[in-house]
C-alpha positions in Angstrom: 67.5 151.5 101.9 65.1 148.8 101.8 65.8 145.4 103.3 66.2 142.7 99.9 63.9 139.9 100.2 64.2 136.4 100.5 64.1 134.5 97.4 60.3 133.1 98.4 59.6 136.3 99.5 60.6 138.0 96.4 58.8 134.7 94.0 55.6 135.2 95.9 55.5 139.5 95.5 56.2 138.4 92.1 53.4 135.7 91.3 51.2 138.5 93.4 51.7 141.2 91.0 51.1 138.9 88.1 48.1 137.1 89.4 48.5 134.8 87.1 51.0 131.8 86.3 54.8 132.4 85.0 57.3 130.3 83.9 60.3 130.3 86.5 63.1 131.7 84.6 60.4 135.1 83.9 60.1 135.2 87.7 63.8 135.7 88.0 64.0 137.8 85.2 61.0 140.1 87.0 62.6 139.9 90.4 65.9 141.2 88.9 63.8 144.2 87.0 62.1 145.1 90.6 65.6 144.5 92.7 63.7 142.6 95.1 67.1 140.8 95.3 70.6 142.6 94.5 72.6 139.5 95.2 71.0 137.0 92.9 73.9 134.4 92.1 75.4 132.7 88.8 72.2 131.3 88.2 69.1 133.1 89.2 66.6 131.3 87.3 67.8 127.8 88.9 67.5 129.1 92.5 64.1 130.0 91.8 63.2 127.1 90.1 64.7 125.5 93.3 63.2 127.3 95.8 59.6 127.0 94.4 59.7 123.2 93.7 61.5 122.5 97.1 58.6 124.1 98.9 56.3 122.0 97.1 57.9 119.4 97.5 58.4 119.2 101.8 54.7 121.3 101.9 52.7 120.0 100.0 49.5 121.3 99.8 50.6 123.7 102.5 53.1 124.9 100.2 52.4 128.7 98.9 52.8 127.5 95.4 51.1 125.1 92.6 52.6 123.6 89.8 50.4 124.4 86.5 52.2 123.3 84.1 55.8 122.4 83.4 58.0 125.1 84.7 55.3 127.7 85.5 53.7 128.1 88.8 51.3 130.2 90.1 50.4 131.2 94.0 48.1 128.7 95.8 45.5 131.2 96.7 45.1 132.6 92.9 42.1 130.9 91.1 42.8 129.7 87.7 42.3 126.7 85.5 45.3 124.2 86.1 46.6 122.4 82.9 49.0 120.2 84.6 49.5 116.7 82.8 50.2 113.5 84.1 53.8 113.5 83.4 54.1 117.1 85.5 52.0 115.2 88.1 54.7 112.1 88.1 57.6 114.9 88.1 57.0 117.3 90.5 60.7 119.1 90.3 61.8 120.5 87.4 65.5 119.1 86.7 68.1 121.5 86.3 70.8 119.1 85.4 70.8 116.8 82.0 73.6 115.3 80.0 74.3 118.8 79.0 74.1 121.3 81.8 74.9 124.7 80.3 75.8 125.9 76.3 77.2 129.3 74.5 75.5 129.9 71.0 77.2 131.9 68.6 79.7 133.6 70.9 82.3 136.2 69.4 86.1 135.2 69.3 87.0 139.0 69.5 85.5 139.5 72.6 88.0 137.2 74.5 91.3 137.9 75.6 93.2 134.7 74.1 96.0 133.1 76.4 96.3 129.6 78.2 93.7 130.7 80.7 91.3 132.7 78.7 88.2 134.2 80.2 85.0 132.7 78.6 82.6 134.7 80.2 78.6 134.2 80.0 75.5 135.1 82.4 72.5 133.3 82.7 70.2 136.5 82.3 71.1 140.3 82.5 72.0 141.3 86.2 73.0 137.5 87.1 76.9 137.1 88.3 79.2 136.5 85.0 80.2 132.6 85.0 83.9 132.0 83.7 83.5 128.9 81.3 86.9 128.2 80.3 87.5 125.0 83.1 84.2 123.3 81.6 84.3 120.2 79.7 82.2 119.1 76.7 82.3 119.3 73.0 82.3 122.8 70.5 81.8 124.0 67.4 84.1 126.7 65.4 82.7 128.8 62.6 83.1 131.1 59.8 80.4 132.9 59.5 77.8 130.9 60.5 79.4 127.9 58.6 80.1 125.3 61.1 84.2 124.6 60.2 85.1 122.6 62.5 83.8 120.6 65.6 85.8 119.5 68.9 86.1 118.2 72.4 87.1 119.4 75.8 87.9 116.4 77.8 91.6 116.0 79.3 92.3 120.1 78.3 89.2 122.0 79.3 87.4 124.2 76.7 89.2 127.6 77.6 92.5 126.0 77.0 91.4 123.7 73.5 89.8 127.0 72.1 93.3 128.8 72.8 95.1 126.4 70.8 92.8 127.2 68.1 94.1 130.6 67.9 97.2 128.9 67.5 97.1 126.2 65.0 96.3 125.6 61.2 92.6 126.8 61.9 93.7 130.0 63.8 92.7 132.4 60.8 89.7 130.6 59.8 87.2 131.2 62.5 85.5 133.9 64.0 82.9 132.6 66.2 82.4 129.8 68.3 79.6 127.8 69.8 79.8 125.8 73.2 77.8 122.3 74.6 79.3 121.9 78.4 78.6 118.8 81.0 79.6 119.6 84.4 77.0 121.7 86.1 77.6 125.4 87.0 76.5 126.0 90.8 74.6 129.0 91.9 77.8 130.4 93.1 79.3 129.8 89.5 81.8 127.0 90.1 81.7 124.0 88.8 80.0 120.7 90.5 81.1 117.2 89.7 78.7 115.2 87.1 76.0 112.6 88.6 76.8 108.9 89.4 76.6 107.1 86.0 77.7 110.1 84.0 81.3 109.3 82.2 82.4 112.2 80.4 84.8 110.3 78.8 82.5 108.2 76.6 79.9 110.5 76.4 81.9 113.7 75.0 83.1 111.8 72.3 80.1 110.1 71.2 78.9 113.8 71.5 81.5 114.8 69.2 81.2 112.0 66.4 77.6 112.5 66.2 77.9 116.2 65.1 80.7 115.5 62.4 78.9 112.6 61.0 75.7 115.1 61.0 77.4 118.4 59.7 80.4 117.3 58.1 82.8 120.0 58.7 85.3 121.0 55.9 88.4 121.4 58.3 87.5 117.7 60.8 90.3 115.3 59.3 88.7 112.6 60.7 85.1 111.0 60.7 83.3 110.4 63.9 85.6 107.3 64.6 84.2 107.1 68.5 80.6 106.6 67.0 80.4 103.1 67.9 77.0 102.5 66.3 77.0 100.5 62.9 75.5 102.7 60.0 73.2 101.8 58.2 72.4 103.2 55.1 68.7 104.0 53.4 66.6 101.8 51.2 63.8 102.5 48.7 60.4 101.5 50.0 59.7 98.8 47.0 56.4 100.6 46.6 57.0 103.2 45.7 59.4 102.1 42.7 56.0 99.8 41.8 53.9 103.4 42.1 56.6 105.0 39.6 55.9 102.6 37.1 52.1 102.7 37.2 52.5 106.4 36.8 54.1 106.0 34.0 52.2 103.6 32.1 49.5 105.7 32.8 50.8 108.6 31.4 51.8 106.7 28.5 48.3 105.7 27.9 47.1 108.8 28.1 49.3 110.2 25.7 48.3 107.5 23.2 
């Protein structure tokens, strides 16, 4: 049985075979069609985005990869036409960690087994270990159909448990699918990290929340995005072009006369 390779091992037989530049989330995909690596983690596209910029990072030009554009590398000894810009230049790691660190689109209610604890189970790619999402915190959206219903938080109960009660309350027959916006980062062993210095979930998951039911409006949200704080303000007419109306129409008047 053949030894599995290291994770730069594995990147560079990768970038080899291609000879050209790929994006690191299609090196992970390829190194998890070729099983260059059986044990590839919760988040396989993340540890080679890591690996790669890490090397670049403490090699420099020694390192056996190049940056050519933002998220795609290529090996250093392949010729080819760099594009990188001056932003990739001023950012030579590519971030895996925003305000929002990991979302569901679209996911089916029947395919969960509802209870206090439920199992909400996604994977970063095919082959990648299953990551249980229920403990994560952040805002979601329930639909029927693909009819946004209703949208919610996950702050003091985590998602797993608010989505439960959903299947409890007055909305429990009127949704079928269900969508997911999460903050605290998922680790490549599939737990979850605590958020960055500066991040406060409890202000930002709420604004979160009131910005999508001032945006969509949902038919079953009782309440307006009240922890919107910013002050509304609502559109005006450019002057001109009530003053281009009128000229129009004195000028089709005219040329009806």
């Amino acid at each position: 049985m053949p030894k599995e390779l290291t994770w730069k091992k594995a990147i560079e037989k990768v970038l080899e075979q291609a000879g050209s530049a790929m994006h690191y989330k299609d090196i992970a995909e390829r190194i998890v069609a070729l099983g260059l690596r059986k044990n590839i983690g919760a988040t396989p596209a993340a540890t080679v985005s890591a690996n790669i910029t890490s090397s670049i990072k403490k090699l420099g030009e020694d390192s056996p990869f190049k940056k050519v554009g933002k998220g795609e590398y290529m090996l250093a000894t392949d010729k080819g036409t760099l594009h990188q810009t001056k932003a990739d230049d001023e950012e030579t790691e590519e971030r895996q960690y925003e305000i929002v660190t990991s979302f569901g689109m679209f996911w089916r209610r029947n395919l969960v087994r509802w209870n206090t604890k439920p199992q909400l189970l996604g994977m970063q790619q095919i082959g990648a270990e299953p990551v249980d999402f229920c403990n994560q915190q952040g805002i979601y959206l329930l639909y029927d159909g693909r009819e946004v219903i209703y949208v919610g938080r996950a702050t003091d109960r985590p998602l797993g448990r608010r989505l439960y009660e959903h299947t409890l309350d007055r909305l429990s027959a009127r949704w079928n699918r269900f969508s997911w916006f999460g903050l605290l980062p998922v680790s490549d062993k599939g737990s979850f990290q605590s958020l960055p210095d500066g991040y406060q979930p409890m202000k930002l998951i709420p604004a979160l929340e009131a910005i999508l039911i001032e945006a969509l409006e949902p038919r079953q949200n009782r309440k307006r995005g009240d922890d919107l704080s910013a002050v509304e303000y609502l559109q005006q007419e450019d002057p001109e072009i009530e003053k281009q109306r009128v000229k129009d129409t004195i000028a089709a008047l005219l040329k009806r006369a």
